[in-house]
C-alpha positions as CSV (number, residue, x, y, z in Angstrom):
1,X,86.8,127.6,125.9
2,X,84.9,125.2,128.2
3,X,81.8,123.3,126.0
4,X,78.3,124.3,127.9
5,X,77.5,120.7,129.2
6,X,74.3,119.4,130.5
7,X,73.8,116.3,131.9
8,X,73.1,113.0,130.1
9,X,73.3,109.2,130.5
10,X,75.7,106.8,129.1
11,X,73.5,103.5,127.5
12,X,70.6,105.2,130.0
13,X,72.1,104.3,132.9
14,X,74.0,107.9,134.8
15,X,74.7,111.5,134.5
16,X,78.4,111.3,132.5
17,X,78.1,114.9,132.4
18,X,81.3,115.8,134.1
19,X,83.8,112.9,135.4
20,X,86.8,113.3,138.0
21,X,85.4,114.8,140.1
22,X,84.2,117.6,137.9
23,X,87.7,117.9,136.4
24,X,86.4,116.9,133.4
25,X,83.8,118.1,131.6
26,X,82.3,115.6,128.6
27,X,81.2,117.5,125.3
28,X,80.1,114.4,123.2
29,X,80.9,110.8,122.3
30,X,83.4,110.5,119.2
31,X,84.0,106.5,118.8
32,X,84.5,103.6,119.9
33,X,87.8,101.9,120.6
34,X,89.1,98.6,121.7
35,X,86.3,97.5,124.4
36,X,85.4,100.8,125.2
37,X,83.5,104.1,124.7
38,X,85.7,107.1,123.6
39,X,84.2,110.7,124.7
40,X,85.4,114.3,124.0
41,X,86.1,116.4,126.9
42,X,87.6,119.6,128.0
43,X,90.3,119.4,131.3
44,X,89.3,122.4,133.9
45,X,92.4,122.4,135.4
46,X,94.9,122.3,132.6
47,X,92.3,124.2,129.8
48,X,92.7,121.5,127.2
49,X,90.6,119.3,125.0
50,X,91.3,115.4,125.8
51,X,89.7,112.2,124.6
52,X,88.5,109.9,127.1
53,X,88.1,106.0,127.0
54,X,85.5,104.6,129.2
55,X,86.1,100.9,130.0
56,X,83.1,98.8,131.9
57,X,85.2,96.6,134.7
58,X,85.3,95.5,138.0
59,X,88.2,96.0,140.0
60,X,88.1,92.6,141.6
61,X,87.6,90.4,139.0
62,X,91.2,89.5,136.5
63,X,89.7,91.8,133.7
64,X,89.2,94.6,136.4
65,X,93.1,93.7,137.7
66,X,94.3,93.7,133.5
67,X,92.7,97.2,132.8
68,X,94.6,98.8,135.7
69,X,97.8,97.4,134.7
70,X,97.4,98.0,131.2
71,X,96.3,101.7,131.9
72,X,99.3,102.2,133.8
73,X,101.8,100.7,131.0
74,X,100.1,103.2,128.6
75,X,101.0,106.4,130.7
76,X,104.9,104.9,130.8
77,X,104.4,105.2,126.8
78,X,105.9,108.6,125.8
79,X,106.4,108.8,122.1
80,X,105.5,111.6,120.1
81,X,103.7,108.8,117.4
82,X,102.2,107.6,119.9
83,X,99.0,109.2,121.5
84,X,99.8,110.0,125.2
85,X,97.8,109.2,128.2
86,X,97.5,111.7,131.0
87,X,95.6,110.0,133.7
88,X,93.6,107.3,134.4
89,X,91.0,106.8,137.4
90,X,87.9,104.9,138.9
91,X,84.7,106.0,139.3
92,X,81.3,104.5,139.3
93,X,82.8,101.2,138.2
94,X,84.5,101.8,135.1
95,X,87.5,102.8,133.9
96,X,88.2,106.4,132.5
97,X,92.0,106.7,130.4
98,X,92.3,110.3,130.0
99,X,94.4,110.6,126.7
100,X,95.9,113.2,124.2
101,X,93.1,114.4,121.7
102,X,94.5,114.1,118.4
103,X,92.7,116.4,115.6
104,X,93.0,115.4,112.4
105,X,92.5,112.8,109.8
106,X,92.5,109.3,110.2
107,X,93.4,107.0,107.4
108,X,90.4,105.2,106.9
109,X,88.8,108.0,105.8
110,X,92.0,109.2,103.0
111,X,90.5,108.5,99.7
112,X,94.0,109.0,97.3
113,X,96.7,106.5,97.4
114,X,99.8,107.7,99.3
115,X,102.9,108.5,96.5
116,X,106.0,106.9,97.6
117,X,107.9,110.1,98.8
118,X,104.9,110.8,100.8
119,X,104.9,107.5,102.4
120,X,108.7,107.3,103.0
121,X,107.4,109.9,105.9
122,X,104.3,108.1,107.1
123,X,105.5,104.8,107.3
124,X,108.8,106.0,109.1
125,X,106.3,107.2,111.5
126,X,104.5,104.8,112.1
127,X,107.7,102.5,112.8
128,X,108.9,104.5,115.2
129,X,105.9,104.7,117.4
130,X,105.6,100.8,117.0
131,X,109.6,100.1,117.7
132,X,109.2,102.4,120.9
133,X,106.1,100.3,122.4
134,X,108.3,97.1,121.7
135,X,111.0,98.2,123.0
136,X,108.8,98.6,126.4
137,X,107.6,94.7,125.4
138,X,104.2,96.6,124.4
139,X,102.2,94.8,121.3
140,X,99.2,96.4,120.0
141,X,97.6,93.3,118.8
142,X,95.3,95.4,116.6
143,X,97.0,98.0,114.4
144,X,94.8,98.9,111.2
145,X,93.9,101.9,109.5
146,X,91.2,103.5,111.9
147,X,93.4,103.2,114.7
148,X,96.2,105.8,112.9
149,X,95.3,109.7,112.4
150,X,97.6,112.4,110.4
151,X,97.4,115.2,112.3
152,X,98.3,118.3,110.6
153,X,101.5,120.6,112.0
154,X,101.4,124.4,111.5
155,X,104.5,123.8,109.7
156,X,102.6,122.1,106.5
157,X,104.0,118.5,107.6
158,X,101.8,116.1,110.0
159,X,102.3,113.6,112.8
160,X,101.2,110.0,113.0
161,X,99.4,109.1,116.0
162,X,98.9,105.6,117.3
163,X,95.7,105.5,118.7
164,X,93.9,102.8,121.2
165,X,96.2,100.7,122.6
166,X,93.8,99.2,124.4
167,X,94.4,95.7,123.5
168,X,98.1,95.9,124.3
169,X,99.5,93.4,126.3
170,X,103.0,93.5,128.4
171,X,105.1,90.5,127.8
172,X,108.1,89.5,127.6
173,X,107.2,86.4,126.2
174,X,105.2,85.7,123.3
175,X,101.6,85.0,124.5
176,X,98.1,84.1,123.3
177,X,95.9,86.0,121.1
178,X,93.3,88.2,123.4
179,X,90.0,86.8,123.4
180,X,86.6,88.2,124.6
181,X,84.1,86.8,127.1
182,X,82.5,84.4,123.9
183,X,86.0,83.4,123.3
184,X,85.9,84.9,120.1
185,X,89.2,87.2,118.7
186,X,88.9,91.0,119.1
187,X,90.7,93.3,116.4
188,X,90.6,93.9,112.9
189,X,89.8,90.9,110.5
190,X,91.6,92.8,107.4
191,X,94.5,93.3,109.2
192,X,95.2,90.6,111.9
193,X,98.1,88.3,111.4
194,X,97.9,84.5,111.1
195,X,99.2,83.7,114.4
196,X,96.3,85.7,115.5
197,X,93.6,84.4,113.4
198,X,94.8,80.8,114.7
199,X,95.3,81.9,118.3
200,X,98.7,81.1,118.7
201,X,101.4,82.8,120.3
202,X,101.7,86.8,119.4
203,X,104.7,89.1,120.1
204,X,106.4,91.9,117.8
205,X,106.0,90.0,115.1
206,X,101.9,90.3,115.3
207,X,102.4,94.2,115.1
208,X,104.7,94.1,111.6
209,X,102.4,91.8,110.1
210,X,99.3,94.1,110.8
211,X,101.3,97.3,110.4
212,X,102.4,96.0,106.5
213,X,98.4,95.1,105.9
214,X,98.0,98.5,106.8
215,X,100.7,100.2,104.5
216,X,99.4,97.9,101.6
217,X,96.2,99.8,102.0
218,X,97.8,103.3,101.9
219,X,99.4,102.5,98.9
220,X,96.3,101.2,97.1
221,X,93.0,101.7,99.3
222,X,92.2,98.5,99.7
223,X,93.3,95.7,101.6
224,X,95.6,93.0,100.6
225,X,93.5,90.3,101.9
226,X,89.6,90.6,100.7
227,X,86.6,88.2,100.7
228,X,82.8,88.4,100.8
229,X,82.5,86.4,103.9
230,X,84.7,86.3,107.0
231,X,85.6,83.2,106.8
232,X,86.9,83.7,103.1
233,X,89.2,86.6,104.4
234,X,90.5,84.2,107.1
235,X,91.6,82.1,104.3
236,X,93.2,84.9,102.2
237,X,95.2,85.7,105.3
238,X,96.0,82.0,106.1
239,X,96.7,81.1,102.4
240,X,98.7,84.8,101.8
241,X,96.4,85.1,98.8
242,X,96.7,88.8,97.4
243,X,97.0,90.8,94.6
244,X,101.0,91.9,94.3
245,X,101.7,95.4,95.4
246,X,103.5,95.8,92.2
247,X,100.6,94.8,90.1
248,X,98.0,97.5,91.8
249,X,101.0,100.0,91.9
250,X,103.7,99.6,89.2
251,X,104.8,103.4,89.7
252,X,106.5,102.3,93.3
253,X,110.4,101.4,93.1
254,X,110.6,97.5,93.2
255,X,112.5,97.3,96.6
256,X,109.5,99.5,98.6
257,X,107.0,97.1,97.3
258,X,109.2,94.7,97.9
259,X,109.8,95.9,101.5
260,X,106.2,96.3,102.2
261,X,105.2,93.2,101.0
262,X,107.8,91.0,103.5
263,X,106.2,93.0,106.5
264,X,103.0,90.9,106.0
265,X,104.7,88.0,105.1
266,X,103.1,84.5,106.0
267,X,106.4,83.1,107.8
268,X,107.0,85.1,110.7
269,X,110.3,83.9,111.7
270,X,112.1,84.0,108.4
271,X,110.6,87.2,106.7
272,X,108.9,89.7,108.7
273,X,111.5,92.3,109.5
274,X,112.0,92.8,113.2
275,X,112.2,96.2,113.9
Protein backbone atom coordinates (compact mmCIF):
# COMPACT_ATOMS: atom_id res chain seq x y z
CA UNK A 1 0.00 0.00 0.00
CA UNK A 2 0.72 3.75 -0.37
CA UNK A 3 3.38 4.99 2.68
CA UNK A 4 1.44 7.79 4.87
CA UNK A 5 3.69 10.77 3.78
CA UNK A 6 3.89 14.13 5.34
CA UNK A 7 5.71 16.78 4.10
CA UNK A 8 9.46 17.53 4.57
CA UNK A 9 12.39 19.40 3.11
CA UNK A 10 15.24 18.20 1.19
CA UNK A 11 18.83 19.97 2.79
CA UNK A 12 15.96 22.50 4.41
CA UNK A 13 15.18 24.00 1.39
CA UNK A 14 11.22 22.51 0.05
CA UNK A 15 8.39 20.24 0.71
CA UNK A 16 9.73 16.83 -1.34
CA UNK A 17 6.74 15.30 0.00
CA UNK A 18 5.22 14.13 -3.16
CA UNK A 19 6.94 14.84 -6.79
CA UNK A 20 5.35 14.66 -10.36
CA UNK A 21 2.85 16.11 -9.83
CA UNK A 22 1.68 14.15 -6.94
CA UNK A 23 2.38 10.95 -8.93
CA UNK A 24 4.83 10.17 -6.65
CA UNK A 25 4.68 9.93 -3.28
CA UNK A 26 8.39 9.98 -1.28
CA UNK A 27 8.63 7.51 1.84
CA UNK A 28 12.31 8.18 2.80
CA UNK A 29 15.84 8.71 1.58
CA UNK A 30 17.81 5.37 1.00
CA UNK A 31 21.39 6.60 -0.43
CA UNK A 32 23.25 8.36 -2.25
CA UNK A 33 24.46 7.65 -5.83
CA UNK A 34 26.63 9.15 -8.44
CA UNK A 35 25.92 13.14 -7.81
CA UNK A 36 22.73 12.62 -6.54
CA UNK A 37 20.22 11.91 -3.70
CA UNK A 38 18.34 8.58 -4.07
CA UNK A 39 14.70 8.51 -2.36
CA UNK A 40 12.12 5.64 -1.90
CA UNK A 41 8.81 6.22 -3.30
CA UNK A 42 5.56 4.63 -4.10
CA UNK A 43 4.02 5.33 -7.98
CA UNK A 44 0.02 6.22 -7.59
CA UNK A 45 -0.65 5.47 -10.90
CA UNK A 46 0.99 2.15 -11.53
CA UNK A 47 0.83 0.96 -7.41
CA UNK A 48 4.54 0.22 -7.27
CA UNK A 49 7.59 0.98 -5.08
CA UNK A 50 10.39 2.87 -7.20
CA UNK A 51 13.68 4.47 -6.27
CA UNK A 52 14.20 7.93 -7.30
CA UNK A 53 17.53 9.87 -8.04
CA UNK A 54 17.39 13.55 -7.45
CA UNK A 55 20.01 15.45 -9.44
CA UNK A 56 20.70 19.43 -8.61
CA UNK A 57 21.03 21.04 -12.38
CA UNK A 58 20.17 23.76 -14.46
CA UNK A 59 18.73 23.14 -17.64
CA UNK A 60 20.66 25.82 -19.35
CA UNK A 61 23.90 25.38 -18.40
CA UNK A 62 26.20 22.01 -20.30
CA UNK A 63 25.74 20.00 -17.02
CA UNK A 64 21.94 20.79 -17.10
CA UNK A 65 22.03 19.75 -21.18
CA UNK A 66 24.38 16.27 -20.07
CA UNK A 67 21.82 15.12 -17.34
CA UNK A 68 18.90 15.23 -19.89
CA UNK A 69 20.76 13.35 -22.37
CA UNK A 70 22.21 10.96 -20.15
CA UNK A 71 18.70 10.39 -18.45
CA UNK A 72 17.33 9.65 -21.76
CA UNK A 73 20.21 7.01 -22.79
CA UNK A 74 19.33 5.26 -19.46
CA UNK A 75 15.57 4.63 -20.29
CA UNK A 76 16.91 3.16 -23.89
CA UNK A 77 18.78 0.68 -21.42
CA UNK A 78 16.53 -2.47 -21.13
CA UNK A 79 18.46 -5.35 -19.62
CA UNK A 80 17.12 -7.46 -17.06
CA UNK A 81 20.86 -6.95 -15.08
CA UNK A 82 20.53 -3.83 -15.47
CA UNK A 83 18.22 -1.60 -13.18
CA UNK A 84 15.47 0.04 -15.43
CA UNK A 85 14.52 3.58 -15.57
CA UNK A 86 10.84 4.40 -16.00
CA UNK A 87 10.72 8.16 -16.37
CA UNK A 88 12.51 10.97 -15.85
CA UNK A 89 11.20 14.82 -15.42
CA UNK A 90 11.91 18.51 -14.25
CA UNK A 91 10.66 20.12 -11.44
CA UNK A 92 11.79 22.76 -9.17
CA UNK A 93 15.18 22.67 -10.77
CA UNK A 94 16.49 19.36 -10.45
CA UNK A 95 16.33 16.34 -12.05
CA UNK A 96 14.14 13.31 -10.81
CA UNK A 97 15.23 9.58 -12.70
CA UNK A 98 12.44 7.49 -11.66
CA UNK A 99 14.00 3.93 -11.61
CA UNK A 100 13.22 0.16 -10.85
CA UNK A 101 13.52 -0.49 -6.94
CA UNK A 102 15.58 -3.28 -6.49
CA UNK A 103 15.15 -5.17 -2.93
CA UNK A 104 17.76 -7.07 -1.88
CA UNK A 105 21.32 -7.29 -0.91
CA UNK A 106 24.09 -5.42 -2.18
CA UNK A 107 27.59 -6.74 -2.18
CA UNK A 108 29.26 -4.54 -0.03
CA UNK A 109 27.42 -5.61 2.64
CA UNK A 110 28.10 -9.90 1.84
CA UNK A 111 30.41 -10.91 4.49
CA UNK A 112 31.47 -14.83 2.98
CA UNK A 113 33.61 -15.12 0.02
CA UNK A 114 31.59 -16.20 -3.10
CA UNK A 115 32.56 -20.30 -3.93
CA UNK A 116 33.40 -20.66 -7.46
CA UNK A 117 30.12 -22.35 -8.70
CA UNK A 118 28.36 -19.61 -7.04
CA UNK A 119 30.31 -17.04 -8.85
CA UNK A 120 30.24 -18.81 -12.31
CA UNK A 121 26.41 -17.27 -11.90
CA UNK A 122 27.20 -13.81 -10.57
CA UNK A 123 29.86 -12.90 -12.66
CA UNK A 124 27.93 -14.14 -15.83
CA UNK A 125 25.57 -11.71 -14.68
CA UNK A 126 27.17 -9.10 -14.26
CA UNK A 127 28.81 -9.41 -17.86
CA UNK A 128 25.92 -9.43 -19.41
CA UNK A 129 24.43 -6.36 -18.08
CA UNK A 130 27.91 -4.62 -18.75
CA UNK A 131 28.20 -6.21 -22.57
CA UNK A 132 24.52 -4.82 -23.18
CA UNK A 133 25.37 -1.05 -22.03
CA UNK A 134 28.54 -1.33 -24.39
CA UNK A 135 26.89 -2.59 -26.94
CA UNK A 136 24.68 0.79 -26.73
CA UNK A 137 28.46 2.61 -26.44
CA UNK A 138 27.32 3.12 -22.59
CA UNK A 139 30.44 3.05 -19.97
CA UNK A 140 29.69 3.16 -16.41
CA UNK A 141 32.91 4.74 -15.43
CA UNK A 142 32.24 3.59 -11.86
CA UNK A 143 31.39 0.00 -11.33
CA UNK A 144 32.29 -1.29 -7.72
CA UNK A 145 30.67 -3.32 -5.16
CA UNK A 146 27.95 -0.84 -3.79
CA UNK A 147 26.71 -0.13 -7.06
CA UNK A 148 25.66 -4.15 -7.60
CA UNK A 149 22.64 -5.79 -5.47
CA UNK A 150 21.51 -9.69 -5.48
CA UNK A 151 18.13 -9.55 -5.46
CA UNK A 152 16.57 -12.70 -4.42
CA UNK A 153 13.93 -14.68 -7.00
CA UNK A 154 11.03 -16.68 -5.58
CA UNK A 155 12.60 -19.41 -7.34
CA UNK A 156 15.76 -19.67 -4.73
CA UNK A 157 18.17 -18.13 -7.44
CA UNK A 158 18.85 -14.16 -7.62
CA UNK A 159 19.38 -11.40 -10.17
CA UNK A 160 22.22 -9.00 -10.44
CA UNK A 161 21.29 -5.55 -10.77
CA UNK A 162 23.54 -2.70 -12.01
CA UNK A 163 22.75 0.12 -10.22
CA UNK A 164 23.56 4.12 -10.79
CA UNK A 165 24.60 4.66 -13.94
CA UNK A 166 24.79 7.98 -13.42
CA UNK A 167 28.28 8.61 -14.49
CA UNK A 168 27.74 6.88 -17.80
CA UNK A 169 28.80 8.63 -20.71
CA UNK A 170 27.67 7.87 -24.53
CA UNK A 171 30.57 7.63 -26.88
CA UNK A 172 31.56 6.21 -29.51
CA UNK A 173 34.94 7.19 -28.97
CA UNK A 174 37.02 6.83 -26.12
CA UNK A 175 36.79 10.00 -24.07
CA UNK A 176 38.09 11.69 -20.83
CA UNK A 177 37.70 10.56 -17.40
CA UNK A 178 34.47 12.67 -15.79
CA UNK A 179 35.59 15.21 -13.47
CA UNK A 180 33.62 17.37 -10.96
CA UNK A 181 33.37 21.14 -10.60
CA UNK A 182 37.03 21.02 -8.41
CA UNK A 183 38.33 19.03 -11.29
CA UNK A 184 38.88 16.31 -9.10
CA UNK A 185 37.79 12.35 -10.40
CA UNK A 186 34.37 11.04 -9.27
CA UNK A 187 34.03 7.19 -8.62
CA UNK A 188 35.44 4.59 -6.56
CA UNK A 189 39.17 4.86 -5.65
CA UNK A 190 39.34 0.82 -4.99
CA UNK A 191 38.07 0.15 -8.14
CA UNK A 192 38.83 2.75 -10.88
CA UNK A 193 41.16 1.72 -13.62
CA UNK A 194 44.50 3.47 -14.40
CA UNK A 195 43.42 5.29 -17.39
CA UNK A 196 41.03 6.80 -15.04
CA UNK A 197 43.16 7.52 -12.17
CA UNK A 198 45.47 9.38 -14.79
CA UNK A 199 42.62 10.99 -16.74
CA UNK A 200 43.16 9.62 -19.96
CA UNK A 201 40.99 8.32 -22.37
CA UNK A 202 38.09 5.69 -21.04
CA UNK A 203 35.99 3.35 -23.10
CA UNK A 204 34.90 -0.44 -22.53
CA UNK A 205 37.99 -1.20 -21.39
CA UNK A 206 37.43 1.25 -18.01
CA UNK A 207 34.32 -0.93 -17.18
CA UNK A 208 36.38 -4.62 -17.29
CA UNK A 209 39.05 -3.24 -15.39
CA UNK A 210 36.68 -1.99 -12.50
CA UNK A 211 34.24 -4.89 -13.01
CA UNK A 212 37.53 -7.56 -12.28
CA UNK A 213 38.48 -5.21 -9.11
CA UNK A 214 35.12 -5.97 -8.19
CA UNK A 215 35.04 -9.83 -8.71
CA UNK A 216 38.51 -9.96 -6.87
CA UNK A 217 36.63 -8.68 -3.95
CA UNK A 218 33.85 -11.28 -4.14
CA UNK A 219 36.21 -13.88 -4.09
CA UNK A 220 38.12 -12.67 -1.12
CA UNK A 221 36.41 -9.50 0.65
CA UNK A 222 38.83 -7.27 0.07
CA UNK A 223 40.19 -5.38 -2.56
CA UNK A 224 43.08 -6.14 -4.71
CA UNK A 225 44.53 -2.82 -4.53
CA UNK A 226 44.82 -1.47 -0.70
CA UNK A 227 46.75 1.42 1.09
CA UNK A 228 46.44 3.56 4.14
CA UNK A 229 46.34 6.71 2.24
CA UNK A 230 44.83 7.60 -1.15
CA UNK A 231 47.55 8.37 -2.67
CA UNK A 232 49.21 4.93 -1.70
CA UNK A 233 46.15 3.08 -3.33
CA UNK A 234 46.67 5.18 -6.51
CA UNK A 235 50.04 3.70 -6.58
CA UNK A 236 48.89 0.04 -5.97
CA UNK A 237 46.60 0.55 -8.99
CA UNK A 238 49.27 2.34 -11.08
CA UNK A 239 52.09 -0.09 -10.11
CA UNK A 240 49.39 -3.38 -10.37
CA UNK A 241 50.70 -4.21 -6.85
CA UNK A 242 48.33 -6.97 -5.29
CA UNK A 243 48.26 -9.93 -3.53
CA UNK A 244 47.65 -12.98 -6.27
CA UNK A 245 44.12 -14.29 -6.34
CA UNK A 246 45.60 -17.66 -6.10
CA UNK A 247 47.42 -16.89 -2.95
CA UNK A 248 44.18 -15.50 -0.89
CA UNK A 249 42.15 -18.38 -2.64
CA UNK A 250 44.06 -21.55 -3.60
CA UNK A 251 40.67 -23.59 -3.56
CA UNK A 252 39.65 -21.71 -7.13
CA UNK A 253 40.62 -23.63 -10.46
CA UNK A 254 43.81 -21.99 -11.85
CA UNK A 255 42.20 -20.69 -15.18
CA UNK A 256 39.15 -18.54 -13.06
CA UNK A 257 41.78 -16.92 -11.04
CA UNK A 258 43.56 -16.63 -13.95
CA UNK A 259 40.62 -15.22 -15.87
CA UNK A 260 39.77 -12.84 -13.15
CA UNK A 261 43.00 -11.58 -12.71
CA UNK A 262 43.51 -10.38 -16.73
CA UNK A 263 40.17 -8.44 -16.32
CA UNK A 264 42.09 -5.87 -14.06
CA UNK A 265 45.07 -6.08 -15.89
CA UNK A 266 47.39 -2.98 -16.08
CA UNK A 267 47.72 -3.08 -20.06
CA UNK A 268 44.47 -2.42 -21.38
CA UNK A 269 45.07 -3.06 -24.98
CA UNK A 270 46.84 -6.38 -24.76
CA UNK A 271 45.02 -8.20 -21.71
CA UNK A 272 41.82 -6.99 -20.58
CA UNK A 273 39.28 -9.18 -22.35
CA UNK A 274 36.84 -7.22 -24.41
CA UNK A 275 33.64 -8.42 -23.97
Amino acid sequence: RAPVVSSWTVDGQRDMGFIGGGRYAVDRRVGEGGGGAVYLAYDQTLRRWVAIKRVRFNPDSPYGESAMNEATQLASLQHPNIVTVYDFLEEGGDLFVVMEYVAGQNLEDVTEPMTAQFFGDFAGQCLSGLAAAHAMSIVHRDIKPSNIMLAALQSGGFQVKILDFGLAKQMVAAQTQTVDQSGALTGSIYTMSPEQLQKEKVDHRTDIYSMGCVFYQALTRRTPFRGDTVAEVVAAHLQHQHEPLGTLRPDLPKALVDWVERLFALDADEQRHRL
